[in-house]
N, C-alpha and C positions, 0 to 999 in steps of 0.2 A: 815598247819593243817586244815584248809577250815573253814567251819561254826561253825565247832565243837569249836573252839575259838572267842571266844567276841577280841580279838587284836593278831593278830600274831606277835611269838617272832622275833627282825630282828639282835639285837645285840647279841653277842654272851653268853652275862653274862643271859641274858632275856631268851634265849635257853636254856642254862645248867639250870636254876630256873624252868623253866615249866619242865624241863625231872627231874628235883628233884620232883616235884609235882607228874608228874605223876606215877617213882617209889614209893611217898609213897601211891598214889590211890591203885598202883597194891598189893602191900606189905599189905594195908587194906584189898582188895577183895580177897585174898588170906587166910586172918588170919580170915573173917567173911561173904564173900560173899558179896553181895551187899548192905545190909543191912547195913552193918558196913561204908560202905561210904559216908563220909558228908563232904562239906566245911571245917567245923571247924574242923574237925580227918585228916584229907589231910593236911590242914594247920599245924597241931599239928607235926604231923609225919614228914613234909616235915622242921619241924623247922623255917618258914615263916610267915608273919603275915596276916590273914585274906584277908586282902585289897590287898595280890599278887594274890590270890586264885581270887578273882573277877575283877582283872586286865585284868586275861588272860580267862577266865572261867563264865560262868552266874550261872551255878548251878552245881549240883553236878551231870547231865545228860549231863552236858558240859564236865566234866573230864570223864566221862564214853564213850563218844564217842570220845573225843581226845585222848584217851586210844587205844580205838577202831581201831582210827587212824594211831596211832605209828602202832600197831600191826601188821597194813596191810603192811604198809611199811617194816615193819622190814621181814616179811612172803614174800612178792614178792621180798624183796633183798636175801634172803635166799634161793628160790624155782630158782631164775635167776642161783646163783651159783650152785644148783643140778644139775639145768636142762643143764650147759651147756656142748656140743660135744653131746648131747641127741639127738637123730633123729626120733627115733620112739614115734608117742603121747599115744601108751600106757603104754608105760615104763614113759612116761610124769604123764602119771593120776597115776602113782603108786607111783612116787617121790614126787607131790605134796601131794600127801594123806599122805605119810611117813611125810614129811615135817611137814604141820599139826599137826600129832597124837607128833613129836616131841617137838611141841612149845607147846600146848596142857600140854605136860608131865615137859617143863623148864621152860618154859619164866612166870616170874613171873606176877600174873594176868592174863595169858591167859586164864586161866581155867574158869573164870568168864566171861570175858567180850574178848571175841577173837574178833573178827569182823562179827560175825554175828548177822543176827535182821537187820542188819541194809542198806536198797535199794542201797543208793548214794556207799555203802563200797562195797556190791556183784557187781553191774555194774560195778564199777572200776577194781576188780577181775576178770569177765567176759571178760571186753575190755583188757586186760594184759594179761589172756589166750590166746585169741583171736587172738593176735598179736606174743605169742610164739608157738601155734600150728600152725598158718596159713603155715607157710612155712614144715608142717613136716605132710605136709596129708599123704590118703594113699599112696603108691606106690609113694611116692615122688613128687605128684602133685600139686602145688599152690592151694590154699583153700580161696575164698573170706571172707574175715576178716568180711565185711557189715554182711553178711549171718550168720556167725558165733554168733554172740553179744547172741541174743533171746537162740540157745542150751546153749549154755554154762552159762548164766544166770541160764537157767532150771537146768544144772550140777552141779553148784555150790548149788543151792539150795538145789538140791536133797541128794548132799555126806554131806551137813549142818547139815539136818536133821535125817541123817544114822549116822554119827560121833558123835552128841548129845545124841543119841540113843546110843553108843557105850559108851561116858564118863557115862551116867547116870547107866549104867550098875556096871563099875568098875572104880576105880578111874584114872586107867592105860587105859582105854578105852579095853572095848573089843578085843579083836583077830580078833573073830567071825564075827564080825559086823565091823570091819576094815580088812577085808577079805570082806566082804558082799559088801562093799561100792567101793572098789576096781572093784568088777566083773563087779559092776554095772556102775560105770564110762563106764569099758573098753568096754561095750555093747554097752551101749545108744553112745559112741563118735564113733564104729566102724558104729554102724546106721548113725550118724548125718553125717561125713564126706566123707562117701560111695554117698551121694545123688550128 
C-alpha cells in the first residue's frame, strides 16, 4: 500500500482488518462524501478499536489514499483483464474509459475518492499504460515505453478531468462527455504515437 500507510499489513488476519477498514471508509464516503470520514466513523463502522485505525493509518487522509490505493490496484487488475487479446490502443482508450465509468458507477467509494488528485497514483497509471500500449503502437510498431511516461501522464490527466466533468453532470456520468473523453483520448494518443 506504500506511504499511504503508517505499517503495512504482512500477516494475513492484518490484511483482511485493513480491507475491513477500508470497506467501511468506502461505505462512509459513499453514505456522506468526505466529510463523513473520520478515524472514529471508519473505526465504528469497521467494528475495530480506534488504536487499529492508527496502527495501520495516521489520519483519516491516510485511509483516503490507501483507499485510493486499493482503487488503483483493483482498476489496473480490471483494465489488464479487458485489455487482454486487445491490439489496437484505441479500442485500449475506449475499454479503459469503459472500465472507469464502470467502477465509477460500482465499486463502493469510488465515486468519492477513485484515484485521482493524487501525482504518485497518475504516474503509476501512466507507467502501466505505458507498458500495455507500448507494444500495440501504430501499424504494429514497437513504441518506446521512456518516451511514452510524460503523453500519457498528460492522458490520464486530461480523461480525469473530462470524466469528473461527466460525474458532476449526472450521477451516472454523462454519455456526452464520456463520448467527449473518448474522442479525445483517441486523438491526442493517434498524435502522441504517430511521432
Amino acid at each position: 500500500m506504500g506511504s499511504s500507510v503508517r505499517r503495512n499489513p504482512v500477516q494475513q488476519r492484518s490484511v483482511e482488518r485493513v480491507n475491513q477498514m477500508l470497506d467501511a471508509a468506502a461505505a462512509l464516503l459513499d453514505e456522506g462524501g468526505y466529510d463523513a470520514l473520520s478515524t472514529r466513523a471508519v473505526a465504528a463502522r469497521a467494528e475495530v478499536p480506534i488504536g487499529s485505525i492508527y496502527r495501520f493509518f495516521r489520519d483519516k487522509r491516510g485511509l483516503a489514499d490507501a483507499l485510493a490505493q486499493r482503487n488503483l490496484e483493483r482498476f489496473l487488475a480490471r483494465i489488464d483483464r479487458r485489455l487482454a487479446g486487445v491490439a489496437r490502443w484505441p479500442d485500449m482508450a475506449d475499454l479503459i474509459v469503459d472500465e472507469y465509468v464502470e467502477m465509477k458507477r460500482t465499486v463502493p467509494g469510488f465515486a468519492v475518492v477513485d484515484f485521482s488528485g493524487n501525482r504518485a497514483v497518475a504516474e503509476s497509471l501512466a507507467d502501466h499504460l505505458a507498458r500495455r500500449i507500448a507494444p500495440a503502437g501504430p501499424d504494429h510498431r514497437p513504441v518506446d515505453t521512456a518516451g511514452l511516461h510524460r503523453p500519457l501522464l498528460v492522458a490520464v490527466e486530461a480523461a480525469d478531468a473530462l470524466l469528473k466533468l461527466a460525474f458532476r453532470e449526472s450521477p451516472d456520468g454523462a454519455p456526452g462527455y464520456i463520448a467527449e473523453t473518448k474522442q479525445l483520448l483517441r486523438a491526442y494518443l493517434e498524435h502522441v504515437l504517430s511521432r
